[in-house]
C-alpha positions as CSV (number, residue, x, y, z in Angstrom):
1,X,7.9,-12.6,-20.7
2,X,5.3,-14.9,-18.7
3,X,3.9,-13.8,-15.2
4,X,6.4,-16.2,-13.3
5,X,9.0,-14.4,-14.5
6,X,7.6,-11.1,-14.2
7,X,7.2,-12.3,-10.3
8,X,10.8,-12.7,-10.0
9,X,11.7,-9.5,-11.5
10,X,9.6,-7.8,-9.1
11,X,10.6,-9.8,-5.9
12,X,14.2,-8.8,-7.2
13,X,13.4,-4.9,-7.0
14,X,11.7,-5.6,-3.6
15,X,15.0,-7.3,-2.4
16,X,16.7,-4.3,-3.3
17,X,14.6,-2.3,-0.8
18,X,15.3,-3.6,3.0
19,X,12.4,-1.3,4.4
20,X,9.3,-2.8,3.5
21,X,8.6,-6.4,2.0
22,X,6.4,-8.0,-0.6
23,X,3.3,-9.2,0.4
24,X,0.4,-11.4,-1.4
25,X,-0.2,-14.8,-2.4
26,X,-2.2,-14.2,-5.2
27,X,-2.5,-10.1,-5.7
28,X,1.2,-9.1,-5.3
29,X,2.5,-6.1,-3.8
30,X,4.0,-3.6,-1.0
31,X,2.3,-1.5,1.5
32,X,3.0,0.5,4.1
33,X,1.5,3.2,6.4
34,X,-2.0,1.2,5.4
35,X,-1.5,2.2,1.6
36,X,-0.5,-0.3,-1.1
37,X,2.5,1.3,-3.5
38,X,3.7,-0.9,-6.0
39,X,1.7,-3.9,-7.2
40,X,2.1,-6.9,-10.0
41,X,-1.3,-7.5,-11.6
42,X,-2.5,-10.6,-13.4
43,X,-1.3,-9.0,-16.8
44,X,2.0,-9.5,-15.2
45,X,2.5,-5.5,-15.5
46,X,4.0,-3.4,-12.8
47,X,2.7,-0.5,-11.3
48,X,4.4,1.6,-8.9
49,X,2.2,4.5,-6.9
50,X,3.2,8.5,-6.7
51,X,1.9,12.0,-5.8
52,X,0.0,13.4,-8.8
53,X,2.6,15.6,-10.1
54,X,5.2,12.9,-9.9
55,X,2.8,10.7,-11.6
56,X,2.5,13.3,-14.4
57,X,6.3,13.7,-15.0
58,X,7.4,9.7,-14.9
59,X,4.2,9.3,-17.3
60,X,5.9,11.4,-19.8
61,X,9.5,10.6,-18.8
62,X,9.2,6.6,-19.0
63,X,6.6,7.4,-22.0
64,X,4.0,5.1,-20.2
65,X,0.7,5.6,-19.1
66,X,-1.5,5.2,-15.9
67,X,-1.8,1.6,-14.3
68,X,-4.8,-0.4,-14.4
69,X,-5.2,-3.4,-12.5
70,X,-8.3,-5.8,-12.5
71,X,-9.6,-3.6,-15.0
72,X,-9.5,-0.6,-12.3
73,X,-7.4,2.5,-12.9
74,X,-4.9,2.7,-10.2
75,X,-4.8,6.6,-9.1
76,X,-1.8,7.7,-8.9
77,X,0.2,4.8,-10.3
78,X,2.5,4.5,-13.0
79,X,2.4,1.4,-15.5
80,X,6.6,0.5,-15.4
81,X,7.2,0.1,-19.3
82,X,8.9,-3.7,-19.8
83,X,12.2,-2.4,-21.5
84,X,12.8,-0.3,-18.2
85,X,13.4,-3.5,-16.3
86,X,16.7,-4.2,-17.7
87,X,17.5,-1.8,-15.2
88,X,16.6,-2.7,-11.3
89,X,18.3,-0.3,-9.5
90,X,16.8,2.0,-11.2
91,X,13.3,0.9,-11.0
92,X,14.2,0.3,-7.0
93,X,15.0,3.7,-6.6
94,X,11.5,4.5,-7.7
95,X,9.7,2.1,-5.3
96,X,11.7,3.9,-2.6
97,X,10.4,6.9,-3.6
98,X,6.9,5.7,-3.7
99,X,7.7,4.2,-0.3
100,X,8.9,7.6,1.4
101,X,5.9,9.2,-1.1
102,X,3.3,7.2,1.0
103,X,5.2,7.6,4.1
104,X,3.6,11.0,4.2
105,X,0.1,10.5,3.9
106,X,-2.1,10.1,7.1
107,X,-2.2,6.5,8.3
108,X,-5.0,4.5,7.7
């Protein structure tokens, strides 16, 4: 799958989710409460953001591993294997989670 489509797949789980949009021209992702949560990197791989623990259990749930983007480890973020995007509701469910997860940090 090339990055273009990748893009759509990810503005389609976005779409799902009517309290935040996606934002980015050229880095792609959400934010909110001054935190980035989910994010499409130029490997066209999709990382989505958690607590630790969280991060931890979907890691060895999803049998994936931590996100890197631009050759940076994302903290807390949890690379979004490709054969679990046959199923966007599912991964939309998780970027509302991340979403309310972020909710409750302090505001930058």
């Amino acid at each position: 799958m090339d990055w273009n489509e990748k893009l759509k797949i990810y503005d389609a789980i976005v779409n799902r989710c009517p309290r935040f949009e996606r934002k980015g021209k050229s880095m792609i992702y959400t934010s909110a409460n001054g935190y980035m949560f989910s994010l499409l990197n130029k490997a066209g791989e999709i990382g989505i953001r958690f607590s630790k623990d969280v991060q931890e259990k979907y890691i060895e749930k999803f049998q994936s591993s931590i996100y890197k983007s631009y050759g940076a480890v994302m903290k807390g973020y949890v690379l979004i294997p490709d054969q679990m995007l046959e199923d966007l509701d599912f991964i939309a469910e998780l970027l509302n989670e991340s979403y309310d997860y972020v909710m409750t940090l302090q505001p930058k």
